[in-house]
Gaussian input, Z-matrix of N, CA and C with variables (Angstrom, degrees):
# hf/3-21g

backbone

0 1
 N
 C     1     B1
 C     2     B2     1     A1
 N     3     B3     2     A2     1     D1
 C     4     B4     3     A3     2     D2
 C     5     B5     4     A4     3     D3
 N     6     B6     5     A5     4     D4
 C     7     B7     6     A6     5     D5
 C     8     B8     7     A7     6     D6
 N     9     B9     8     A8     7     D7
 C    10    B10     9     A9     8     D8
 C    11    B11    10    A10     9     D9
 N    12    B12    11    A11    10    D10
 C    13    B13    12    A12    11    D11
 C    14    B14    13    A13    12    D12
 N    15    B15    14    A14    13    D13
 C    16    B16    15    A15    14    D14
 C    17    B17    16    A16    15    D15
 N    18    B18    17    A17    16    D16
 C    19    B19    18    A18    17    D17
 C    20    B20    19    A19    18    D18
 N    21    B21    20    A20    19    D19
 C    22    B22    21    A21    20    D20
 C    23    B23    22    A22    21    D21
 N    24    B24    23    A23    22    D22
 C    25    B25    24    A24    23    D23
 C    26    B26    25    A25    24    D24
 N    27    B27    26    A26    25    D25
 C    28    B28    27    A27    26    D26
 C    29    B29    28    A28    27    D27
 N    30    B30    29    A29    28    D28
 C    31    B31    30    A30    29    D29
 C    32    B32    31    A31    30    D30
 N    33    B33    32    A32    31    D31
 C    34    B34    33    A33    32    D32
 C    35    B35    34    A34    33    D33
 N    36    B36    35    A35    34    D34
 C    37    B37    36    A36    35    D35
 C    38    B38    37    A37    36    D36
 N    39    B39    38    A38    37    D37
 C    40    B40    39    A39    38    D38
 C    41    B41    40    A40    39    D39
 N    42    B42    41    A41    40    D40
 C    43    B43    42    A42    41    D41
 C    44    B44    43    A43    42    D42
 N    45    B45    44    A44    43    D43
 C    46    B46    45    A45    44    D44
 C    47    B47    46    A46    45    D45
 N    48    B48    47    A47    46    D46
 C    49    B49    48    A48    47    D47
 C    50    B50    49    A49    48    D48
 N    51    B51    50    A50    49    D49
 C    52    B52    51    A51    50    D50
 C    53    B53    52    A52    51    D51
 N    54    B54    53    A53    52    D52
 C    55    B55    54    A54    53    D53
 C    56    B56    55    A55    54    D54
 N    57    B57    56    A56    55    D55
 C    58    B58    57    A57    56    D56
 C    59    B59    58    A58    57    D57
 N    60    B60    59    A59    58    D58
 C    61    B61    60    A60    59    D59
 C    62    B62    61    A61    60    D60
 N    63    B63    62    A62    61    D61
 C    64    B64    63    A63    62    D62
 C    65    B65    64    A64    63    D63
 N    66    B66    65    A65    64    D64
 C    67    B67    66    A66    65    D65
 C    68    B68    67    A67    66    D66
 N    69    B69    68    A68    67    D67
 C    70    B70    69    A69    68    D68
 C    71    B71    70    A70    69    D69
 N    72    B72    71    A71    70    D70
 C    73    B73    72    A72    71    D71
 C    74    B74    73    A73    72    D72
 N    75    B75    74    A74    73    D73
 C    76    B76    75    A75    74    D74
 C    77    B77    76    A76    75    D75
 N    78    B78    77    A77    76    D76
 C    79    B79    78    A78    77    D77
 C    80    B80    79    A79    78    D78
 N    81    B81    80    A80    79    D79
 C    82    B82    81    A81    80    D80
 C    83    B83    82    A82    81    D81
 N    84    B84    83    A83    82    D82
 C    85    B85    84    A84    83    D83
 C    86    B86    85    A85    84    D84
 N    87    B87    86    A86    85    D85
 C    88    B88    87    A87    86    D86
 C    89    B89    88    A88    87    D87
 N    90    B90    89    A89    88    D88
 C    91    B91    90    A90    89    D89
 C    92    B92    91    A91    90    D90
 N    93    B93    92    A92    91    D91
 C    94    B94    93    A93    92    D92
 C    95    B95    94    A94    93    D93
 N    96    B96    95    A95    94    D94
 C    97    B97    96    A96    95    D95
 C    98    B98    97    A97    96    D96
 N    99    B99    98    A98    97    D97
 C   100   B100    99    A99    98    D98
 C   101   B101   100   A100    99    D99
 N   102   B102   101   A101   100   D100
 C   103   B103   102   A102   101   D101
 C   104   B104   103   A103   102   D102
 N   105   B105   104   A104   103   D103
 C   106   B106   105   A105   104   D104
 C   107   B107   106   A106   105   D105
 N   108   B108   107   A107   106   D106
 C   109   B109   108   A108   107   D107
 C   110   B110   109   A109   108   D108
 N   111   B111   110   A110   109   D109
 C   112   B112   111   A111   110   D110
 C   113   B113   112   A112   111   D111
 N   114   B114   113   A113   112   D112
 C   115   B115   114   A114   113   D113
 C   116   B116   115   A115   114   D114
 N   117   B117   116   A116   115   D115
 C   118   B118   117   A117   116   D116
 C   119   B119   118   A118   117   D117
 N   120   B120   119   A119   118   D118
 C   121   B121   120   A120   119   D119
 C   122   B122   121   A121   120   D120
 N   123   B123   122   A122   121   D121
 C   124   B124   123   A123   122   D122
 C   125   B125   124   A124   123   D123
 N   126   B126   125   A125   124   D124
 C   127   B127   126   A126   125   D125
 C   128   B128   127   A127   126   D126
 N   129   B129   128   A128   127   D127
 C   130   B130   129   A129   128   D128
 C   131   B131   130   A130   129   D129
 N   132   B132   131   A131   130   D130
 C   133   B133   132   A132   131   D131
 C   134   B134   133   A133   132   D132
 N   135   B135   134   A134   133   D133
 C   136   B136   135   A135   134   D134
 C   137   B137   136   A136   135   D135
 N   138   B138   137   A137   136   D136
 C   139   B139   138   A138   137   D137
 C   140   B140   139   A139   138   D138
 N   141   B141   140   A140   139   D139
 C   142   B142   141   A141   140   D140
 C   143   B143   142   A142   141   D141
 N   144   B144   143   A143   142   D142
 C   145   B145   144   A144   143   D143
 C   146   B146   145   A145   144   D144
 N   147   B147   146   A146   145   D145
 C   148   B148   147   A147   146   D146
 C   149   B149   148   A148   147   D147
 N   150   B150   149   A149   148   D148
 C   151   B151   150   A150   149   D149
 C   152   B152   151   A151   150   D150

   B1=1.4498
   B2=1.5229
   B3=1.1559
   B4=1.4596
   B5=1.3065
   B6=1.0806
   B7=1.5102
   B8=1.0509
   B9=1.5794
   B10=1.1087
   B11=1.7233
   B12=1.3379
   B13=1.6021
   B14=1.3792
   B15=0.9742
   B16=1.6288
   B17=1.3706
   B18=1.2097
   B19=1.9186
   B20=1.4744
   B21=1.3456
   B22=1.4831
   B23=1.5070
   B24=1.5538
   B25=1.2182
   B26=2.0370
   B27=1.3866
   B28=1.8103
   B29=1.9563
   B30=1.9824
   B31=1.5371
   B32=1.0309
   B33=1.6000
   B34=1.6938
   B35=1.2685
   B36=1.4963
   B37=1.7249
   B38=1.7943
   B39=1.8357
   B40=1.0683
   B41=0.9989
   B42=1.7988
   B43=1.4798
   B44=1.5820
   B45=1.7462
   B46=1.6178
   B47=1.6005
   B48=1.4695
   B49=1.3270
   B50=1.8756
   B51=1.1810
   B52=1.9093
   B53=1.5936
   B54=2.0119
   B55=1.3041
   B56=1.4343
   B57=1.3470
   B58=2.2398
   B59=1.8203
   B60=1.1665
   B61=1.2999
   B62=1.8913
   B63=1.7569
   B64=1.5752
   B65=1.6219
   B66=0.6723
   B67=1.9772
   B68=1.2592
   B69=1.1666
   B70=2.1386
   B71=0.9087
   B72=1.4943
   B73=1.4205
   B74=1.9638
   B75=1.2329
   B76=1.5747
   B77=0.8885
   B78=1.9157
   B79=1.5631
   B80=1.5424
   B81=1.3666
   B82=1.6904
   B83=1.4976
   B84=1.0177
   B85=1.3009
   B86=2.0219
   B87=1.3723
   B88=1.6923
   B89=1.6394
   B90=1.6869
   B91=1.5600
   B92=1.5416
   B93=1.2489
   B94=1.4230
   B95=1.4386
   B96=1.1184
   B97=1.2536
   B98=1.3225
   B99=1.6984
   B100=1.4665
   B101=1.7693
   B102=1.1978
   B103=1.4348
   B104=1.1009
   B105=1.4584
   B106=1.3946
   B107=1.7751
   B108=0.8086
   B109=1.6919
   B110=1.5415
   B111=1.9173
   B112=1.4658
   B113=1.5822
   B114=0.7918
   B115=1.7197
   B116=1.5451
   B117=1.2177
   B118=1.5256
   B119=2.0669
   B120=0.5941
   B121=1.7738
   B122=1.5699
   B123=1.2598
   B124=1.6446
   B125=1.4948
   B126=1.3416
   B127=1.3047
   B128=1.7186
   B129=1.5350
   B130=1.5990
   B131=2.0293
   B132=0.9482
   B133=1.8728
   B134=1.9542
   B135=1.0525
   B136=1.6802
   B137=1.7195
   B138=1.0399
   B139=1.5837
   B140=1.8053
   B141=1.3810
   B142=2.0675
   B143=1.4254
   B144=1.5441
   B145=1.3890
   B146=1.5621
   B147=1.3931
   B148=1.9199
   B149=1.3988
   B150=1.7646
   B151=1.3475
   B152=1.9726
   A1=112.73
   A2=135.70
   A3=145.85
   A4=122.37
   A5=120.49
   A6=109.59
   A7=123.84
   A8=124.23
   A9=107.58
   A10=131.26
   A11=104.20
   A12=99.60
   A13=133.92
   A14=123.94
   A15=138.01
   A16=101.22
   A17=98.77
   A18=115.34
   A19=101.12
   A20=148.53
   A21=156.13
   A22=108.74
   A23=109.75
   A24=117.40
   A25=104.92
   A26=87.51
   A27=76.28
   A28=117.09
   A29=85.39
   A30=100.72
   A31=115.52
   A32=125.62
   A33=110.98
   A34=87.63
   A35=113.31
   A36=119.25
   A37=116.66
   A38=116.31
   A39=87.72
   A40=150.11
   A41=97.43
   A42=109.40
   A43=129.94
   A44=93.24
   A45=98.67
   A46=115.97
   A47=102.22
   A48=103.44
   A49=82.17
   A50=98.30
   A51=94.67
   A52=127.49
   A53=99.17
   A54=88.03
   A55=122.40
   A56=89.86
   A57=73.37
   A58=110.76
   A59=111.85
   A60=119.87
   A61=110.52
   A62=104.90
   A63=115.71
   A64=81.50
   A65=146.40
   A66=138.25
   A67=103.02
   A68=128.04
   A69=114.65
   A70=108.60
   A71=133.83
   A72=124.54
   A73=105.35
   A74=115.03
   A75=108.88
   A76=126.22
   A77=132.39
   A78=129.63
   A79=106.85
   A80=119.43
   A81=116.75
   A82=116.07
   A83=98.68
   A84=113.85
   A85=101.06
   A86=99.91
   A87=108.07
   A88=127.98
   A89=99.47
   A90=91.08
   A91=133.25
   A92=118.20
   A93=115.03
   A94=130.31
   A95=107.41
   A96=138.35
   A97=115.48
   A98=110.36
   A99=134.50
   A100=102.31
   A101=121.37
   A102=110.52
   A103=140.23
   A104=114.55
   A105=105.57
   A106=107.21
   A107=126.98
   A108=116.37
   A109=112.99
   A110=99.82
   A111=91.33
   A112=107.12
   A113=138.06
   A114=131.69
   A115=99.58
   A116=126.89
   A117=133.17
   A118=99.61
   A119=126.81
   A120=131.67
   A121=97.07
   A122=116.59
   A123=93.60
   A124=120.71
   A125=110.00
   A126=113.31
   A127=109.86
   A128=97.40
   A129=114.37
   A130=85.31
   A131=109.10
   A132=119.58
   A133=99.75
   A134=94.62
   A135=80.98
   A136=105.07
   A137=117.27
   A138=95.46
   A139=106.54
   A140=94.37
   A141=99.08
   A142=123.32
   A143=109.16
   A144=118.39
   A145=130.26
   A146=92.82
   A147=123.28
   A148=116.78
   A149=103.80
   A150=125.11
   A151=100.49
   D1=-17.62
   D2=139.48
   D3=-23.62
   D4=-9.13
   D5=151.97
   D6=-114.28
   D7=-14.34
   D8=154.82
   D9=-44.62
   D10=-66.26
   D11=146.74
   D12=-12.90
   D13=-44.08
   D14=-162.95
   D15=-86.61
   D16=-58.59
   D17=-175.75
   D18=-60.57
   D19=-28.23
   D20=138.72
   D21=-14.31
   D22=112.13
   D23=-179.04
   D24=-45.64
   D25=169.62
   D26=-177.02
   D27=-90.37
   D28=-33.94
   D29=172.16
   D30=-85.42
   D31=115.78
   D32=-174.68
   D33=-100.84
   D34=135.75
   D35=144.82
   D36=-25.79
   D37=133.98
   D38=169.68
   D39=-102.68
   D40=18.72
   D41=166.68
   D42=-59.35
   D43=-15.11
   D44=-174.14
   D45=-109.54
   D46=36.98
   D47=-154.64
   D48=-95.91
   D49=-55.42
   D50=175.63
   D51=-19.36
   D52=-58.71
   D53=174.46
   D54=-107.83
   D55=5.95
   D56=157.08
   D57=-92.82
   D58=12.08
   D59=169.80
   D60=-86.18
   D61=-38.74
   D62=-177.89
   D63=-88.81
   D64=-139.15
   D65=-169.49
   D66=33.68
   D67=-66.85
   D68=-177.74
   D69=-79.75
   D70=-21.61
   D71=172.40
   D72=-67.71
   D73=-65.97
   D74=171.15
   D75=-59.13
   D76=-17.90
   D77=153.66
   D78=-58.09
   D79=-33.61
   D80=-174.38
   D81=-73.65
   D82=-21.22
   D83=-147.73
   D84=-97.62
   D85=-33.31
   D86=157.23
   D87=-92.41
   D88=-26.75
   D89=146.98
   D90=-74.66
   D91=-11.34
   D92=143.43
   D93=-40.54
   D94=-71.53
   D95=164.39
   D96=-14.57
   D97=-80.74
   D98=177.97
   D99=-50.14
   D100=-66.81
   D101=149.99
   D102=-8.81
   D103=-80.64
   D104=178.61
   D105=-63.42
   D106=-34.11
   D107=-175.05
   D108=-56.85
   D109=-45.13
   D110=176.46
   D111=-82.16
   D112=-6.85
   D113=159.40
   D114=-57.51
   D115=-79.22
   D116=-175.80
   D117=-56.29
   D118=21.76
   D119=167.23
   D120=-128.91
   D121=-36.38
   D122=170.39
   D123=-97.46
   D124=-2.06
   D125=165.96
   D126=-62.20
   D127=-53.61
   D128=-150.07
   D129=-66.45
   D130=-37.78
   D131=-169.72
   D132=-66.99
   D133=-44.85
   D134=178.23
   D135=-91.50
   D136=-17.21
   D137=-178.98
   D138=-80.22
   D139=-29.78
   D140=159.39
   D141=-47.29
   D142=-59.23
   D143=159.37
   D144=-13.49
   D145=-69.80
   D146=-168.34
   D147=-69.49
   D148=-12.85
   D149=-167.82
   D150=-69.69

């Protein structure tokens, strides 16, 4: 998803600075997310393992 980013003009208008500010906050905010699940899937996978 890094290029999308890239491909992002460089000067943003600053009327649109608000919501590409709420956009990385809710992209961050589900890559959190996705994280912790795959943390708790590799938790749950090695404590299966050890079994």
């Amino acid at each position: 998803e890094g290029g999308m980013v890239a491909a992002a003009p460089t000067e943003t208008p600053p009327d649109q600075l608000p919501s590409v500010a709420r956009n990385s906050t809710a992209l961050a905010g589900e890559a959190d997310l996705l994280a912790e699940l795959a943390m708790e899937q590799l938790v749950a996978a090695m404590a299966g393992n050890a079994r």
